[in-house]
N, C-alpha and C positions, 0 to 999 in steps of 0.2 A: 521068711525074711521080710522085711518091714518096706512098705519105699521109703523113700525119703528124696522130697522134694528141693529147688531150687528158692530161695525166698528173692521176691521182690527187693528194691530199694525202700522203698515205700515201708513195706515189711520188715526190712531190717531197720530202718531208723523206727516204726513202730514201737517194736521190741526194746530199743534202745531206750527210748523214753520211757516205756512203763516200768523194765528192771531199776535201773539206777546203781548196779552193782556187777563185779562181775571179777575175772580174774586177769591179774597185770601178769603179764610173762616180759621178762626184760635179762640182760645179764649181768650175773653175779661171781663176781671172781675168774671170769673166764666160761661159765657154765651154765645153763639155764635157769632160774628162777622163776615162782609164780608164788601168788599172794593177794589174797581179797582186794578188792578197791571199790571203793565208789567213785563215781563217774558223774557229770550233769551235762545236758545238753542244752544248745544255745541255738535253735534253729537246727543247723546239722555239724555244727561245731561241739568237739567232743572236748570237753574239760574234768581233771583230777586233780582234786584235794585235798593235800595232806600234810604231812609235818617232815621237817629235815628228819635224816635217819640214811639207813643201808640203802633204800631203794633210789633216795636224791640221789644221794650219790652215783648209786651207780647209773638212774637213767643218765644221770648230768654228762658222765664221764661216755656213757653209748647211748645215746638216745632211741633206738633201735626199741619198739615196744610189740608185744602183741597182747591186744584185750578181748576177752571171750567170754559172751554171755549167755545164758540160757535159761529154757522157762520149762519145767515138767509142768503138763495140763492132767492134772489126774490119775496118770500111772507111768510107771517108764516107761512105755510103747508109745504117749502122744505130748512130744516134747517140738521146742525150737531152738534153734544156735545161731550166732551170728559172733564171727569173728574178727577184727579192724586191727589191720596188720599197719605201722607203720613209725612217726616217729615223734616224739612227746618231747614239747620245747618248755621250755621252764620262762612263765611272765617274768617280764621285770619292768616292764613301762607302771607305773602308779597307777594311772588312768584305769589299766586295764585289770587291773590285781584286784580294784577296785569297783571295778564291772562286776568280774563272775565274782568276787564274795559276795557282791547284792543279789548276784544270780541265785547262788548258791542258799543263803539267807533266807532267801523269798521259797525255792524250790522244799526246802527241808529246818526249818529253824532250828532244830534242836539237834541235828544232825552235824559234826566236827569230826575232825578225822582223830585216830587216837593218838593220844600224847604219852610216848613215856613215861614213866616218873621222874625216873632217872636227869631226865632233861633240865625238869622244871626249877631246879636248883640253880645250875649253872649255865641256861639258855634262856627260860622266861619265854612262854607260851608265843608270845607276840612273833617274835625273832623262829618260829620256830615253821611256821605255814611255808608251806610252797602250792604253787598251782600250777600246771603243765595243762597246755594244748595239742590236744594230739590230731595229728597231720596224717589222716590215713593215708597210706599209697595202695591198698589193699583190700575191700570190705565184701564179705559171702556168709549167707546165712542156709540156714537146714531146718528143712520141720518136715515132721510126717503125725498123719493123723491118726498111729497105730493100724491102719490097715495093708495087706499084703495084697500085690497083684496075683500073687502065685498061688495063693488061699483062696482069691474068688473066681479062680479059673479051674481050678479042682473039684 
């Protein structure tokens, strides 16, 4: 059996910064959901960018989120996780919509969350972004570095 360790704060926003991705868990019709997302960070403020759709809606309506991320170093024995439980508010001030896209812009250029097709008809790409700040109440992270206590004591 593997240990697995406690991560730092330190360690956990680390990890946070280097992935830029990870997985949104929110709910959907009553029941759990989960679904890629990309993330940015701003200092230790966590930002997601994406486009109207299922998951607007539904963070809008529960804002309730969990986002989990993870780094395999190598092999499955020497991995890290970091989880940020809490709850994901939708910009609406100009000013600041206008921040993390420059944030965002600057962090990854080429990088937009995906569009639809569907959409582009009768919504027009513009009309179609949202951003969310997530407000952890919650944050713990796990690594282990493939080794067992119980192996070097044998």
């Amino acid at each position: 059996m593997l240990d697995i360790d406690e991560m730092s704060s330190k360690e956990i926003y680390e990890l946070l910064r280097k992935i830029g991705y990870g997985h949104l868990g929110f709910i959907h019709e009553g029941k759990p959901y989960v679904m890629p997302m990309h993330y940015y960070l701003e200092g230790e403020e966590i930002y997601m960018f994406t486009t109207e759709g299922m998951k607007t809606h539904d963070i809008d309506a529960s804002p309730e989120i969990c986002l989990q991320v993870e780094e395999i170093i190598n092999d499955p024995l020497h991995w890290r996780s970091v989880i940020v439980a809490g709850q994901a508010k939708r910009l609406t001030e100009k000013a600041d919509i206008e921040r993390v896209q420059k944030l965002i812009k600057e962090t990854n250029p080429t990088l937009s969350p995906a569009l639809n097709r569907t959409w582009i008809d009768s919504w027009g790409r513009a009309e179609v972004v949202a951003i969310y700040r997530v407000y952890p109440s919650e944050m713990s992270g796990r690594t282990t570095d493939g080794v067992s206590s119980r192996m070097m004591r044998a």
